[in-house]
C-alpha positions as CSV (number, residue, x, y, z in Angstrom):
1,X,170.8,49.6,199.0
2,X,170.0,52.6,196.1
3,X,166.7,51.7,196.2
4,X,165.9,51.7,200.0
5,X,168.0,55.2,200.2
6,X,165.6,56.0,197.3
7,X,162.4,55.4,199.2
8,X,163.1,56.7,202.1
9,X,163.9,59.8,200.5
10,X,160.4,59.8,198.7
11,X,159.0,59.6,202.2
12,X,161.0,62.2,203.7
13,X,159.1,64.6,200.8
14,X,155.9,63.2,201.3
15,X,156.0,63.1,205.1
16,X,154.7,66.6,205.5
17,X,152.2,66.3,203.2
18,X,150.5,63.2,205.2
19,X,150.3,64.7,208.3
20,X,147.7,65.8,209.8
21,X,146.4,69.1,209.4
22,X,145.0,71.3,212.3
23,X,142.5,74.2,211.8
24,X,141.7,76.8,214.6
25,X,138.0,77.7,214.9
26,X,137.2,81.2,214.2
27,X,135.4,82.2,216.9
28,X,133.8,85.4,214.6
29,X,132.1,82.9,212.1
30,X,131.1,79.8,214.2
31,X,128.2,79.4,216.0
32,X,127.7,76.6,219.2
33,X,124.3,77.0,219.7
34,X,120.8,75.3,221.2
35,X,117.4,75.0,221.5
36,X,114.7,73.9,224.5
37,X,111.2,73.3,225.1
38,X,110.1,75.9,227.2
39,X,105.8,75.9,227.9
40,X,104.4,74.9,224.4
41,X,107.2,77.2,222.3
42,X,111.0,76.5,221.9
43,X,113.8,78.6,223.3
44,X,116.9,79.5,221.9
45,X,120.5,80.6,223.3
46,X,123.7,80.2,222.6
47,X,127.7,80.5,224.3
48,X,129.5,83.7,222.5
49,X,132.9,82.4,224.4
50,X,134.9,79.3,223.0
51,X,137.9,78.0,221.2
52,X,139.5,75.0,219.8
53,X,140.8,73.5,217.0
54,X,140.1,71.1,214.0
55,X,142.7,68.2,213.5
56,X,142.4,65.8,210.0
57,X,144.5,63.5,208.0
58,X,143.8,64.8,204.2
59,X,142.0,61.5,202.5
60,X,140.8,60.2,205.9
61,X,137.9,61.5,206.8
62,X,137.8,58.8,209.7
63,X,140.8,60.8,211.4
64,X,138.9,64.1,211.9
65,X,139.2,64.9,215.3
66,X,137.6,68.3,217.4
67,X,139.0,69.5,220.9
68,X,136.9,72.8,221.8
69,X,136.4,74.4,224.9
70,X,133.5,76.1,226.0
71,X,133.1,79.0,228.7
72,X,129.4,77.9,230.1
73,X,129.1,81.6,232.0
74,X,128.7,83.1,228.2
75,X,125.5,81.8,228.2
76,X,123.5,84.2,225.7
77,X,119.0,83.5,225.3
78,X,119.2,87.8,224.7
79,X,117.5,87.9,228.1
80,X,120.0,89.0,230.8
81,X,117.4,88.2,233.7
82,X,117.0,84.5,232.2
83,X,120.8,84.7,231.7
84,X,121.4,85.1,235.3
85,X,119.5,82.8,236.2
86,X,120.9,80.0,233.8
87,X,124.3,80.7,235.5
88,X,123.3,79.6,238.7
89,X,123.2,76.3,240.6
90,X,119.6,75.4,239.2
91,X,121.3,74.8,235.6
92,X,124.8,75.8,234.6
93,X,126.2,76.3,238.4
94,X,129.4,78.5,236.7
95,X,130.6,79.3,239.7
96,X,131.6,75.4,240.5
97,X,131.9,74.2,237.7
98,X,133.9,77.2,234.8
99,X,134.7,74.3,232.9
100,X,133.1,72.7,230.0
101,X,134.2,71.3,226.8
102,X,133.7,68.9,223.8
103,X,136.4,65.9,222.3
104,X,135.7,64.2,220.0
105,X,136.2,60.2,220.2
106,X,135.9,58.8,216.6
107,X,134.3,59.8,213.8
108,X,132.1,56.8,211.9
109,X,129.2,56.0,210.0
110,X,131.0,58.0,206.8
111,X,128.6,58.8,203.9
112,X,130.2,61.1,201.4
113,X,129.9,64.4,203.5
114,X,128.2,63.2,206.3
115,X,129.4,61.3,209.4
116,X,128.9,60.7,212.8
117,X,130.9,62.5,215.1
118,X,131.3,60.6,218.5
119,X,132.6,62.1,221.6
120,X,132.7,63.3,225.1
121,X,131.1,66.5,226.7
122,X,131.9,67.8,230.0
123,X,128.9,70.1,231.2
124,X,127.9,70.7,234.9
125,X,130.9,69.0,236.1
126,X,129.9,65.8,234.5
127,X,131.2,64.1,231.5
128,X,129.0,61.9,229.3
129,X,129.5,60.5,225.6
130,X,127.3,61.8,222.7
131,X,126.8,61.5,219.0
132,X,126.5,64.3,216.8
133,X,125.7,64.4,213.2
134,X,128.0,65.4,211.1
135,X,128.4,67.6,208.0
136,X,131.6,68.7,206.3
137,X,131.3,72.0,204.2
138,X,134.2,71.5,202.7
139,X,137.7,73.4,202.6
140,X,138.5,76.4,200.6
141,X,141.6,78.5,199.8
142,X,140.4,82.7,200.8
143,X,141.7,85.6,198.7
144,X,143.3,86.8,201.9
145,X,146.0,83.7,201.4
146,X,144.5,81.5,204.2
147,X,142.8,78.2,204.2
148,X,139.3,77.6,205.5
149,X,137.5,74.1,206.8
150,X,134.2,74.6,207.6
151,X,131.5,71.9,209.1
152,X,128.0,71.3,211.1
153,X,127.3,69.2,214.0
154,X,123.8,68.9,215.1
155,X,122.5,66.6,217.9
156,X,119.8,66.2,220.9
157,X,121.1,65.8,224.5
158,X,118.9,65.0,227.8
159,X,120.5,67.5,230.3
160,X,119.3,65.3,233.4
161,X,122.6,63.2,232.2
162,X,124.5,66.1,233.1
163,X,122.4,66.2,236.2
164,X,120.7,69.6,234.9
165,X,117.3,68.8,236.5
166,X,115.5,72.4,237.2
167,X,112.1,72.7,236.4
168,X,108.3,73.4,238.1
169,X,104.8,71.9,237.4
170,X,102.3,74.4,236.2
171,X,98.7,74.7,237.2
172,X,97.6,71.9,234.2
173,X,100.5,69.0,235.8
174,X,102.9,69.9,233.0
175,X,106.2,70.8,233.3
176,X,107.8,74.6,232.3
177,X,110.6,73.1,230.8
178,X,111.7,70.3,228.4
179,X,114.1,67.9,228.9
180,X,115.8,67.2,225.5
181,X,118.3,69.8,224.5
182,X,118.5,70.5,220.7
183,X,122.5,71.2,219.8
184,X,123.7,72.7,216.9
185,X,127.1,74.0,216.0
186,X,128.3,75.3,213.2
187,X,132.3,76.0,212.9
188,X,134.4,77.6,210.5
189,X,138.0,77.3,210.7
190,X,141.4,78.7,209.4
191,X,144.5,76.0,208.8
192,X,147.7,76.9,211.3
193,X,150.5,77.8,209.1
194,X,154.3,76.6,209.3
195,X,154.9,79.9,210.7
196,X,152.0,79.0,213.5
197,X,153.8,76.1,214.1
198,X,156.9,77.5,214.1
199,X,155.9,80.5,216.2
200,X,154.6,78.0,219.1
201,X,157.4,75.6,219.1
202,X,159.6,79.0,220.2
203,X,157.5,80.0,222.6
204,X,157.5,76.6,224.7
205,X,161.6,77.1,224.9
């Protein structure tokens, strides 16, 4: 009887320390971000309006989990008039659909700091699954106290799955646009404290 009182003491202490850990992405030093074919050069924007949050089990990198929501009407290519136009029914429609977002699924193919991050995006008002490869940065302790996770996802996505289909034929047959999005994201984090935790636990009551 000592001995099972003993254990589950042991547990009791190490329960905390097993649980998983959640990170909140810092929106001022992460970057979701992409890349089209547009004529015979490549195009670049990205959205400067999103949040989320990290989840892991320390020791299992298979547990890594990402939730992050994504406000599509942020839509930056540094050209407002391409902007605009990016907003409405002929790509993003934001208007109709305000909503889009990335969870993640599983997390497999684990090679030392490199994975593959599966999950499902909502975009356009449709949700599809993709796979994203993954890089962890690692996790670092800041002089300012707090603790820091950082990591890469890069992918390619067709955007007629999301049913993204704008484009015109120019004089030679071609089309202006390509069809394969290039997706990279790149995310630092900072761990929720006990006081975080704490904190939102007494604002639910």
């Amino acid at each position: 009887m000592k001995k099972i009182l003993a254990f589950v003491a042991v547990l009791a202490v190490l329960a905390p320390a097993l649980r998983a850990e959640t990170y909140e992405i810092d929106l001022a030093h992460s970057n979701i971000g992409f890349r089209i074919k547009h004529l015979v050069g490549r195009v670049p924007g990205r959205f400067t309006r999103f949040s989320g949050t990290v989840s892991y089990e320390p020791g299992k990198p298979a547990s890594w989990k990402v939730d992050a929501a994504i406000d599509p009407a942020s839509i930056n290519t540094d050209n407002e008039k391409r902007d605009g136009h990016l907003r409405t029914a002929d790509f993003f429609d934001v208007e109709k659909c305000k909503d889009m977002s990335f969870k993640s699924t599983k997390v497999t193919d684990i090679k030392g700091d490199t994975a593959k991050l599966h999950g499902d995006l909502t975009m356009h008002c449709v949700t599809k699954p993709v796979i994203l490869d993954l890089e962890l940065a690692g996790i670092t302790k800041t002089a300012w106290g707090t603790v820091e996770a950082g990591f890469s996802a890069r992918g390619k996505i067709n955007r007629k799955d999301w049913g993204i289909v704008f484009n015109k034929t120019l004089d030679n047959g071609g089309l202006m646009l390509g069809e394969d999005v290039e997706v990279s994201i790149d995310v630092e984090a900072a761990l929720k404290s006990a006081d975080d935790a704490k904190g939102a636990k007494k604002g639910k009551k």
